[in-house]
N, C-alpha and C positions, 0 to 999 in steps of 0.2 A: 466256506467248505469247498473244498476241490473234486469234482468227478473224475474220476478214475476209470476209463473203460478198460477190458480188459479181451481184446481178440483174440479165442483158443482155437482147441479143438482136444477133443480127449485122449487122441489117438499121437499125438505130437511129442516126441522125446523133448525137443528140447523147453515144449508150454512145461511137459511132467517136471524136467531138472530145475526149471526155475521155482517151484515150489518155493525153496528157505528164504529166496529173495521178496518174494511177496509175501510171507509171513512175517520178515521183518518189517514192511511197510506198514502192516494191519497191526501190531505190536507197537510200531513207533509212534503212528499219526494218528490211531482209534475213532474217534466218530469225525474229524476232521477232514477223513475223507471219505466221500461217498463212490459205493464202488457199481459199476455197472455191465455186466456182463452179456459179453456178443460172441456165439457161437458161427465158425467157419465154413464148417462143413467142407471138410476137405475134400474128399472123393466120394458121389453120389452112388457111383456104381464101381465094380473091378471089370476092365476092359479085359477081353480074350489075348491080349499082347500080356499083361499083367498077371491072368492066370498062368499062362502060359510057363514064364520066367519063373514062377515066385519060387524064392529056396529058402526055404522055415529056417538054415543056420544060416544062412548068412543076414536073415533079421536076428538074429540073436545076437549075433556076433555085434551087431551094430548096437543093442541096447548092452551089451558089454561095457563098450565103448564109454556109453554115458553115464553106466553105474559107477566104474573105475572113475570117475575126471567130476563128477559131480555128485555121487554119493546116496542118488535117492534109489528107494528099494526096488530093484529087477528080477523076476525070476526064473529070468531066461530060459521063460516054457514057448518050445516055439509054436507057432499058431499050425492049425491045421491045412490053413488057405488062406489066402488074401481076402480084406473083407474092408469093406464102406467103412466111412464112418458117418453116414447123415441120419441113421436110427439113432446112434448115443446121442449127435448133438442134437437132435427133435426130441430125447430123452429130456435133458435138460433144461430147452424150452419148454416142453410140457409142465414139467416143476414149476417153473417159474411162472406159467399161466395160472395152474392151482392154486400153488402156495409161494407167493412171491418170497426171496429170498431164499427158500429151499436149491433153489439151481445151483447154489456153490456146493452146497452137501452130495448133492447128485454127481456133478462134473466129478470132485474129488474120491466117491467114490467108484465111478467108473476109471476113471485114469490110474487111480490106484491097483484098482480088477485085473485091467487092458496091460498094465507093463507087471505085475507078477503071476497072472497066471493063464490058462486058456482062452480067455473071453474075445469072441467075437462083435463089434458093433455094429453088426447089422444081424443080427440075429436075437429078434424079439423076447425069445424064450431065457435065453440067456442073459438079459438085459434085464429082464424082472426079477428073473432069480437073486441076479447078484445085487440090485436094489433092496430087494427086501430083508436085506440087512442092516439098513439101513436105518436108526430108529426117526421117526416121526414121519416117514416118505411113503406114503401109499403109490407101492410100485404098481400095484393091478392096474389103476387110475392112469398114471403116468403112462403105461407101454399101452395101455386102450386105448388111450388118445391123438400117437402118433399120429393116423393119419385125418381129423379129425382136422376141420378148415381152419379152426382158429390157431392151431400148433402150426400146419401148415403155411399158412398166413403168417403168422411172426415168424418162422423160419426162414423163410424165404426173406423176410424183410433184414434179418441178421447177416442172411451171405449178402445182401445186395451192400448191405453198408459195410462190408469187411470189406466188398472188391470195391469200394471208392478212393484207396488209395491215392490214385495216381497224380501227383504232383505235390505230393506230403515231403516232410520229411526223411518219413522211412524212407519212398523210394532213394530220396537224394542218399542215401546210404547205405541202398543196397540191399535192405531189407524188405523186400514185395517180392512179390512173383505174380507171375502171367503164367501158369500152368493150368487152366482154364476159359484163359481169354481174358480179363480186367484186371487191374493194377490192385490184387490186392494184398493185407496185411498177412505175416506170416506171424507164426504163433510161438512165443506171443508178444504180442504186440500190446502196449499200453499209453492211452493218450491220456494226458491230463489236462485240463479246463477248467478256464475261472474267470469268470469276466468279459467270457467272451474273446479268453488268450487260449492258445491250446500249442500244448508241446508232448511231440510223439518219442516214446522208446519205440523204432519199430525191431521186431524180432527178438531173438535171445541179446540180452544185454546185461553186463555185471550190475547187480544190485546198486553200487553207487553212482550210475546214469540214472535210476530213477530217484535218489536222494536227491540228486542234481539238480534236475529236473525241477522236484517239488519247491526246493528251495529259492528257487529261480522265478516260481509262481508267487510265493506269499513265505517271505522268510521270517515271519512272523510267528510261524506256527507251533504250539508246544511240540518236545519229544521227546517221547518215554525212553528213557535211557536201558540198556541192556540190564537185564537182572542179574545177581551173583548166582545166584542158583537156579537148578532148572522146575521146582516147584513151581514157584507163579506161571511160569509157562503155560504149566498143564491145569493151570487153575482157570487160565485164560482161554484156552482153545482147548474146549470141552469134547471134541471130536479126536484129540490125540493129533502128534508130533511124530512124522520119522525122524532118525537121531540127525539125519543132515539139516534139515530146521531149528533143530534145539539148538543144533551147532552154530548157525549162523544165528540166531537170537540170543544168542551168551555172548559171540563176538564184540567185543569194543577194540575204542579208538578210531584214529581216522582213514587207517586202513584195515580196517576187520577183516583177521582171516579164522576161520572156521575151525576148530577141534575135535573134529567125529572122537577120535578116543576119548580124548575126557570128557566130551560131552555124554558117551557111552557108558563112561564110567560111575559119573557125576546122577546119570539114570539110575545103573543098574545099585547104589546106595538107595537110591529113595525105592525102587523098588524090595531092596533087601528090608527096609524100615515097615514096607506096609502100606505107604506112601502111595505107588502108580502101581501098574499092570505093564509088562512088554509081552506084545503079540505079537509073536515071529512073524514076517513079512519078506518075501527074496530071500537076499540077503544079509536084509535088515530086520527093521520091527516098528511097531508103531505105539506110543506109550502113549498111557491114558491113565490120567490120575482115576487113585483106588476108591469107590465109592460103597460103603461105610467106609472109613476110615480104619484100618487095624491097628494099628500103635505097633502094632510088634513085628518084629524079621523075621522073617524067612529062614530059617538056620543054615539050609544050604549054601543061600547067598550071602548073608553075613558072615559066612564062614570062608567063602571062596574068596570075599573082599577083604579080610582079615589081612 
């Protein structure tokens, strides 16, 4: 089995754009790889230089940018004010103190929250709210416990080992920063380990750097090949798919390239059937297979697909 860390931060466009790329990983290698997640903690606090500048469109303008060129959903609400992120990622960690494994459901949906609508992360109240959406996450729990020694205590141990970069890979590539003082990973950044070998994606990198990678480690390892349809998808990731995931997990070949329309379309059938649920999100939506099952269409969408 290979470990997989995973250096984010919730608040990071381009950890948010890589989404479809790590869902084809956890799609292709399934228990083969064991994943472990380290939160950055980008900015502890917003400096009086920072409040100063901050101009709500011209962040917009920039998660623009990444909705156009990489497809995951934005809803270019611009924030009220500049805000931390080390409440989200102690968010997180909290999860993962209580209910280990929970911290991906938390991360995902905060990242999700943080690029389509208001949400500040550092602001506690808001951070439960939009948890307790969340089903099996006892957000109460989670946001009490920020500042409680043992959150803080693994936290603090996550930024010390994100800023250990310095003499890795990533830096040799460019991918670190020192915008805090120590060499470290930028988000997101993912190392893989096995044997006591370890080889880094550091930063945003095309999905087939980290195939690479894998293969390089133990090419040995089964891979679940792309599905024809997007059903099993949604059978497999019980938390729902935006369409730019679905798109790249339908992708084949040796250079997969992505089909938001048809994968949109290829949705919006099984949703006319009865089949999913799409839950408008930005610009996009988030599809969640339909539980009962209905058997039957939608007439309006059967009708629109006609």
């Amino acid at each position: 089995m290979i470990e997989a860390t995973l250096y984010t931060d919730a608040a990071c466009p381009w950890a948010y754009s890589a989404s479809p790329a790590l869902r084809v990983l956890e799609w292709r290698y399934r228990e083969q790889l064991s994943w472990r997640l380290v939160m950055i903690g980008l900015r502890e606090e917003v400096s009086e230089a920072s409040a100063r500048s901050f101009d709500p469109a011209r962040s917009v303008l920039g998660h623009h940018t990444f909705r156009e060129r990489y497809g995951m959903p934005f809803g270019l609400v611009p924030k009220e004010r500049p805000a931390a992120t080390g409440r989200g990622c102690r968010a997180v960690v909290a999860a993962r103190l209580i209910s280990p494994g929970s911290e991906w459901r938390v991360l995902r949906a905060l990242q999700l929250a943080y690029f389509t609508t208001p949400l500040l992360l550092d602001d506690d109240e808001q951070i439960v709210a939009e948890l307790r959406s969340v089903p099996g996450i006892d957000a109460g729990a989670i946001v009490a416990s920020l500042d409680s020694p043992e959150v803080a205590e693994a936290y603090e141990h996550d930024r010390a080992e994100t800023r250990s970069a310095a003499g890795s890979a990533a830096e040799a590539q460019g991918k670190t920063s020192t915008s805090d003082g120590p060499v470290r990973f930028t988000a997101p950044s993912i190392v893989f380990e096995l044997d006591g070998h370890q080889l880094a994606a550091g930063g945003w990198q095309p999905g087939l750097t980290y195939d690479a990678l894998i293969a390089n480690l133990d090419p040995t390892l089964e891979r679940t090949p792309p599905p024809r349809t997007a059903e099993p998808l949604l059978e497999h990731f019980d938390d729902g798919l935006t369409t730019a995931e679905i798109a790249a997990l339908l992708a084949d070949g040796p250079d997969p390239i992505a089909d938001l329309k048809e994968a949109e379309r290829m949705l919006l059938e099984v949703v006319a059937r009865g089949d999913a649920v799409r839950s408008p999100l930005g610009q996009d939506a988030v599809w969640t297979r339909a539980w009962p099952r209905k058997g039957q269409a939608r007439p309006e969408l059967a009708e629109a697909l006609a």
